[in-house]
C-alpha positions as CSV (number, residue, x, y, z in Angstrom):
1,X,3.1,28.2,-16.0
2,X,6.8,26.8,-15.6
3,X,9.4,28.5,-17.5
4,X,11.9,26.3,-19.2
5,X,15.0,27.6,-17.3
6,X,18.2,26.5,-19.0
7,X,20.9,25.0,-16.4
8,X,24.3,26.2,-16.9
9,X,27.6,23.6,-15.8
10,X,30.2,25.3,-17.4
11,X,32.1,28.6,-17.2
12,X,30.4,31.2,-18.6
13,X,31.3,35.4,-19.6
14,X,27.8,37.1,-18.5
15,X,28.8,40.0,-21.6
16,X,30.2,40.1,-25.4
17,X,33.0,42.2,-26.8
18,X,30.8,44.5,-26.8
19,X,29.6,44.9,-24.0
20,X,25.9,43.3,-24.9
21,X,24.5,40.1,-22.5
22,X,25.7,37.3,-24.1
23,X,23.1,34.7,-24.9
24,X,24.9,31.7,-23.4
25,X,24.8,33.1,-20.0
26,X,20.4,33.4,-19.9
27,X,20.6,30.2,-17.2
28,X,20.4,29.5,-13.8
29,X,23.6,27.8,-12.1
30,X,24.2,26.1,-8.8
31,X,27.7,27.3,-8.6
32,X,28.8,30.6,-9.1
33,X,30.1,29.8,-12.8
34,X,28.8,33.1,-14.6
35,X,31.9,35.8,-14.8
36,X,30.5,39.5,-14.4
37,X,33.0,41.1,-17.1
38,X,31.0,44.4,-17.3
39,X,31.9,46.8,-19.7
40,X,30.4,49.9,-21.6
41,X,26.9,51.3,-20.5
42,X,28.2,54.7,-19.3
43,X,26.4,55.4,-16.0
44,X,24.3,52.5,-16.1
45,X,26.5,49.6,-14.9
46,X,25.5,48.7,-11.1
47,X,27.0,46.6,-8.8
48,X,26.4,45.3,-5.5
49,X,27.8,42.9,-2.6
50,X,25.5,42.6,0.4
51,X,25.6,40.7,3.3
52,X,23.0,39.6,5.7
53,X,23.9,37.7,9.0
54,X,21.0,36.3,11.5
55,X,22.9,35.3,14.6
56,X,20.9,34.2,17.8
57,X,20.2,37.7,19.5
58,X,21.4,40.4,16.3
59,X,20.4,40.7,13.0
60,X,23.6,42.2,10.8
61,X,24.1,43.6,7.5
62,X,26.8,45.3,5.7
63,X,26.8,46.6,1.9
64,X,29.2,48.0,-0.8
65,X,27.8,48.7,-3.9
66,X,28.8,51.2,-7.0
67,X,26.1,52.9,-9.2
68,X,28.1,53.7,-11.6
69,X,28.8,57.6,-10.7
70,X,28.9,57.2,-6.8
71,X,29.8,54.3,-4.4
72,X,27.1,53.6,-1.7
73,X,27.7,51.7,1.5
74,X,26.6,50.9,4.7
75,X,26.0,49.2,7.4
76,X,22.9,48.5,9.9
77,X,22.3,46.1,12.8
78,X,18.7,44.9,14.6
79,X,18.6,43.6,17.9
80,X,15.7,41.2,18.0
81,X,14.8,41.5,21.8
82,X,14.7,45.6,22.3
83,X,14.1,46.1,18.5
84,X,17.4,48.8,18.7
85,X,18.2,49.3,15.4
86,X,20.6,51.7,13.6
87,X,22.1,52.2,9.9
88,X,25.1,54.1,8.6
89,X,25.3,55.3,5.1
90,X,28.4,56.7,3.2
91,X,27.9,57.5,-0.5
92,X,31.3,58.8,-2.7
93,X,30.4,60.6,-5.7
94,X,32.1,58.7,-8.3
95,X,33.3,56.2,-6.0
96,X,36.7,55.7,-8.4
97,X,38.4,54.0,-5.2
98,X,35.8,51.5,-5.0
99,X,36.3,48.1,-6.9
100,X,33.9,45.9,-7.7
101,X,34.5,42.5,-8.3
102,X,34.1,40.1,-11.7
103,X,33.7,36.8,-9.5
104,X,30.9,36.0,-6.6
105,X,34.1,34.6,-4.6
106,X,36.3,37.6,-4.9
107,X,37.4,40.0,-2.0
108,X,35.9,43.6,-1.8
109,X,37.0,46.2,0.2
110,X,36.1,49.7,1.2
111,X,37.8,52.1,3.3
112,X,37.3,56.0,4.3
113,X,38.0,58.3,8.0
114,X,34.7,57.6,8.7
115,X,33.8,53.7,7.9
116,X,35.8,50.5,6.5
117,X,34.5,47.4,4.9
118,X,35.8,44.4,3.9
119,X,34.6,40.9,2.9
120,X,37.6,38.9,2.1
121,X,37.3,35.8,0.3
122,X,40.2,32.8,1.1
123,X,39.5,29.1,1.2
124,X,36.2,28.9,0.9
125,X,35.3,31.1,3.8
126,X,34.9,34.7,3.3
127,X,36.2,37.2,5.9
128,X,33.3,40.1,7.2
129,X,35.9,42.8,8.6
130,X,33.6,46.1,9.6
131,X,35.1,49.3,11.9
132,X,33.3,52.2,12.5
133,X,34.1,54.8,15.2
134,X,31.1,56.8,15.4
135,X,28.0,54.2,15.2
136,X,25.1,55.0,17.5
137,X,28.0,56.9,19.3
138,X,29.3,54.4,20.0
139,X,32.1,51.6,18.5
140,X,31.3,49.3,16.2
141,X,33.9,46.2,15.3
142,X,33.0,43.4,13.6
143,X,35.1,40.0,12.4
144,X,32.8,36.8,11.0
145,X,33.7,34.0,9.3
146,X,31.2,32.8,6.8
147,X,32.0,30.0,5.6
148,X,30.7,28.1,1.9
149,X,30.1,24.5,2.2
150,X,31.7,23.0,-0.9
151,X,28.5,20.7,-1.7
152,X,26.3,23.3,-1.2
153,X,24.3,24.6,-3.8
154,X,23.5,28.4,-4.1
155,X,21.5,30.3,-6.7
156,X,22.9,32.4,-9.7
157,X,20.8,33.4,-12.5
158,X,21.0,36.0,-15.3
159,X,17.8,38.0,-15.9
160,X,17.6,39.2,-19.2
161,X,15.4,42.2,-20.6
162,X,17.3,42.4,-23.2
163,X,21.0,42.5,-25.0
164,X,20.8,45.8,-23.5
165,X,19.7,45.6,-20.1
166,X,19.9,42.8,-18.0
167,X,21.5,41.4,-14.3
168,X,23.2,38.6,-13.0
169,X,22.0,38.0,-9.5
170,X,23.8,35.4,-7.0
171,X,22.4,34.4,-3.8
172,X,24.0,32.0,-1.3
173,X,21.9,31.0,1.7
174,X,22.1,29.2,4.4
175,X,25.9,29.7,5.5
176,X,27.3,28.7,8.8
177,X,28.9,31.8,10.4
178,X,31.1,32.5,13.5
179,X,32.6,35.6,15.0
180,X,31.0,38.7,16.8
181,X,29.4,41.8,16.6
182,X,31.1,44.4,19.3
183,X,29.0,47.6,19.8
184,X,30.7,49.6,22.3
185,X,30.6,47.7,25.8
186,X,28.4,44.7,24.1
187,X,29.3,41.9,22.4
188,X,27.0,39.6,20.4
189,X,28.5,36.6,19.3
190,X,27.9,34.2,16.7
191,X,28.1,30.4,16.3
192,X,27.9,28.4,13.4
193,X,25.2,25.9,14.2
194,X,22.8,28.5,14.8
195,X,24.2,31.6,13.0
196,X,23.5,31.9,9.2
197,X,24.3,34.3,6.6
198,X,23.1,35.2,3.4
199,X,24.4,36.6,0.1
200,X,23.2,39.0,-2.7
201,X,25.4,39.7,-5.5
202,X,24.5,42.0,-8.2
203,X,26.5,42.7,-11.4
204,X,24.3,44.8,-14.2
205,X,22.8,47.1,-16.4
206,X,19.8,48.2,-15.3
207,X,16.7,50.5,-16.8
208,X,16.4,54.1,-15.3
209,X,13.6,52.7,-13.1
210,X,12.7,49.5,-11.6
211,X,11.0,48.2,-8.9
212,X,11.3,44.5,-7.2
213,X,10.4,42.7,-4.1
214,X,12.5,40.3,-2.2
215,X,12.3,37.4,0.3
216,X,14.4,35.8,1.9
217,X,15.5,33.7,5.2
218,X,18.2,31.3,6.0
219,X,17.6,29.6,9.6
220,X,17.8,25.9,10.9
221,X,14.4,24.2,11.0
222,X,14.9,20.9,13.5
223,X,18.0,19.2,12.2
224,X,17.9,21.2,8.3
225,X,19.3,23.9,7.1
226,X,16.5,25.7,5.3
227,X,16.7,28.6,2.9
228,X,14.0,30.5,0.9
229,X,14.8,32.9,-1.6
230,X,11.6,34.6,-4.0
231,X,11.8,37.7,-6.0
232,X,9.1,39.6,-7.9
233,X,8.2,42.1,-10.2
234,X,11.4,42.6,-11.8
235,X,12.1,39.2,-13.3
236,X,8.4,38.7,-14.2
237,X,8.3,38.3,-18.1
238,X,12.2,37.2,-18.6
239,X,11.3,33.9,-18.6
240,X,14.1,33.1,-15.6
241,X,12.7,33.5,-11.7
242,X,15.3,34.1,-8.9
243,X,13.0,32.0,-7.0
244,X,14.5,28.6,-5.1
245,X,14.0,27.0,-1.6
246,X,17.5,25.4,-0.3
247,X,17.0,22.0,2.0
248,X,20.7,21.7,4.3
249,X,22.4,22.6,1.1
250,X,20.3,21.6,-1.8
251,X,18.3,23.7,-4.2
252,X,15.1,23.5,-5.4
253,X,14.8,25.7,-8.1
254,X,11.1,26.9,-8.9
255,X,10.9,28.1,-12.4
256,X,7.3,29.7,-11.8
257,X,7.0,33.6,-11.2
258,X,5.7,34.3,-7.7
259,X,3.5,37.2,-6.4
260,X,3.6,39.2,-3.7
261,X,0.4,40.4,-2.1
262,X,0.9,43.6,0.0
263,X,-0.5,46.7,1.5
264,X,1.7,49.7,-0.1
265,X,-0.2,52.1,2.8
266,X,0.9,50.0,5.5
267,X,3.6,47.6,5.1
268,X,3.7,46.4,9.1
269,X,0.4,44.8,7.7
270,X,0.7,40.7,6.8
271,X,2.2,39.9,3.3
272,X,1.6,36.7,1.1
273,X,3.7,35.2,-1.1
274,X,2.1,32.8,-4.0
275,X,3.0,31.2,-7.2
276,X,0.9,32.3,-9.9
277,X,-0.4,29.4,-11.7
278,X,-0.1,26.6,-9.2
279,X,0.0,26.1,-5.8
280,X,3.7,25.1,-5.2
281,X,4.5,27.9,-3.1
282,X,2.1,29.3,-0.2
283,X,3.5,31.6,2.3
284,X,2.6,34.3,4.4
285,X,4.5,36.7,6.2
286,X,4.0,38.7,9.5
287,X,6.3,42.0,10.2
288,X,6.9,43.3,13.2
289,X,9.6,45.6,12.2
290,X,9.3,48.0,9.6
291,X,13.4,49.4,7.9
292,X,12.9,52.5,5.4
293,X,15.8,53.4,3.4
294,X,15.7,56.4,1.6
295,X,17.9,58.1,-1.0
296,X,17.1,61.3,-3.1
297,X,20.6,63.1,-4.5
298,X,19.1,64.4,-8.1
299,X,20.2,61.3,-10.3
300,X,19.6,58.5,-7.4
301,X,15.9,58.1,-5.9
302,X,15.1,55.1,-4.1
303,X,13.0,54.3,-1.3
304,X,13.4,50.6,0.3
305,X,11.0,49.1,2.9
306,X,12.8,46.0,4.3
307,X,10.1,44.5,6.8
308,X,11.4,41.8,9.2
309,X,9.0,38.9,10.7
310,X,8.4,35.7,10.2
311,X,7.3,33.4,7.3
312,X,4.8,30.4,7.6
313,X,3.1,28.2,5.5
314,X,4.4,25.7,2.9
315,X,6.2,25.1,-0.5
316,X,6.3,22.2,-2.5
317,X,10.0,20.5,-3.3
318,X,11.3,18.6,-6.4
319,X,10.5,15.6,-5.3
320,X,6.6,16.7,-4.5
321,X,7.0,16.6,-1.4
322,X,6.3,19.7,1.4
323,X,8.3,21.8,2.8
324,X,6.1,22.7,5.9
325,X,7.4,26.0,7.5
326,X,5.6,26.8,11.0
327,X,7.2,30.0,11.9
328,X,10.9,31.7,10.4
329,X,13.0,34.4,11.0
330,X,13.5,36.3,7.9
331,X,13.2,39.4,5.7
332,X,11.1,40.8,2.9
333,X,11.0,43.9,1.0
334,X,9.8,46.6,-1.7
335,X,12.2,48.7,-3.2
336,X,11.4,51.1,-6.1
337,X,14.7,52.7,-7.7
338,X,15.1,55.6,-10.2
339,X,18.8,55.4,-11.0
């Protein structure tokens, strides 16, 4: 069953005076036109900037994001070869230093003695600026350039429960990066014909608990670009997907809920991801590394298990035509929040 998924070309406020969703900004966009001007919902307001970078030997990925009563960020990096992998986590009670921007293209910044982050946005590039003295015991520094094609599409959707509760999501795929990743002696580089980084911006108000799966990759097949995004669980019943497939630059929105098939007692085992009602999208996916993320600090729980592998299979385009995929470098996750 397609959803009729409304396509929104003009500026648009994501909330009312009051603070409720407005209605005009239910829609899916292909250009980051929905402004996040949050207000109201004491304690329930969250809000997110996260970055994912695949470059040719490192996986990289650096968050700041505000709950509402505490700040969380952090930083983690993978090295596909040895499988070395290590994460960083700083969360601020309150977090009243921490601001969170209205706009997808907006600079963030977060700074403290023990971690700094920046993503600066300027000419359609944004700036990944990350220094931390003790990492692994070791130094990390890190400068990338990510740059936004200006024909490119990207996906932004608001996902409405109700006037109440509801979440603007962004995700930009498939965007060239350069710069480097220096850990200690070692320095992985980054290149922009083979380096590709990925977006998710978050602006909402969310329900105590939720729970939601994720895919994504961004990698070059051949001579394309290729980008898949899917969600589930969370949007299923809104009547908007966060679901799209992005071809060197252009999207193919699905407006179908997809499925995820998984084993909750063993995660490392294969995962499948399926529309429900045709056969438009048909993808498996095989881990072999397993990321758990766990928080428990009284009003936060979550537990996130971010599996990295490689999708195959095929999904069907606008114009009916496949999108074969024989093996690709990307993520997929569970993560189950009480917040």
């Amino acid at each position: 069953m397609q959803h009729v998924e409304k396509e929104i070309v003009e500026p648009v406020v994501l909330c009312d005076r009051k603070g409720k969703l407005n209605p005009a900004a239910i829609g899916y966009a292909k250009k980051p036109l929905i402004q996040c001007n949050l207000t109201g919902h004491f304690m329930r307001k969250k809000k997110w900037n996260y970055w994912c970078v695949y470059g040719d030997e490192l996986m990289f990925s650096a968050t700041i994001s505000h709950l509402d009563y505490a700040a969380v960020c952090f930083v983690y990096i993978f090295e596909y070869e040895t499988q070395r992998y290590f994460e960083k986590t700083i969360t601020i009670p309150l977090g009243t230093a921490v601001k969170m921007s209205n706009n997808v293209y907006e600079t963030v910044s977060f700074r403290s003695h023990d971690m700094t982050i920046q993503f600066r946005y300027q000419a359609n590039a944004t700036y990944i600026d990350v220094h931390i003295a003790n990492f692994d015991n070791e130094v990390l520094d890190v400068k990338l350039q990510v740059e936004h094609p200006i024909n490119d599409d990207s996906l932004n959707v608001t996902i409405p429960w109700d006037r109440q509760t509801f979440q603007f999501t962004a995700k930009h795929h498939t965007l060239p990066t350069t710069g480097y990743v220096k850990i200690g002696s070692r320095t992985f580089e980054f290149f922009a014909d083979e380096s590709f980084a990925v977006l998710d911006y978050g602006r909402g108000v969310w329900p105590r608990k939720a729970t939601w799966n994720w895919g994504m990759a961004s990698q070059r097949l051949g001579r394309r670009r290729i980008g898949l995004n899917f969600g589930g669980q969370w949007t299923d019943g809104t009547g908007m997907t966060e679901n799209a497939v992005f071809v060197n630059g252009k999207m193919h929105k699905i407006s179908e809920d997809v499925q995820f098939l998984y084993d909750r007692s063993n995660f490392m085992q294969r995962w499948t991801i399926e529309t429900k009602f045709s056969n438009r999208v048909q993808l498996t996916f095989e881990p072999f590394f397993e990321r758990v993320a766990t928080t428990d600090v009284k009003l936060v729980k979550s537990e996130v298990h971010q599996l990295i592998g490689y999708y195959t299979g095929r999904v069907q385009l606008d114009n009916d035509t496949w999108l074969h995929i024989p093996q690709m470098l990307g993520c997929i996750e569970e993560h189950v929040a009480k917040w």
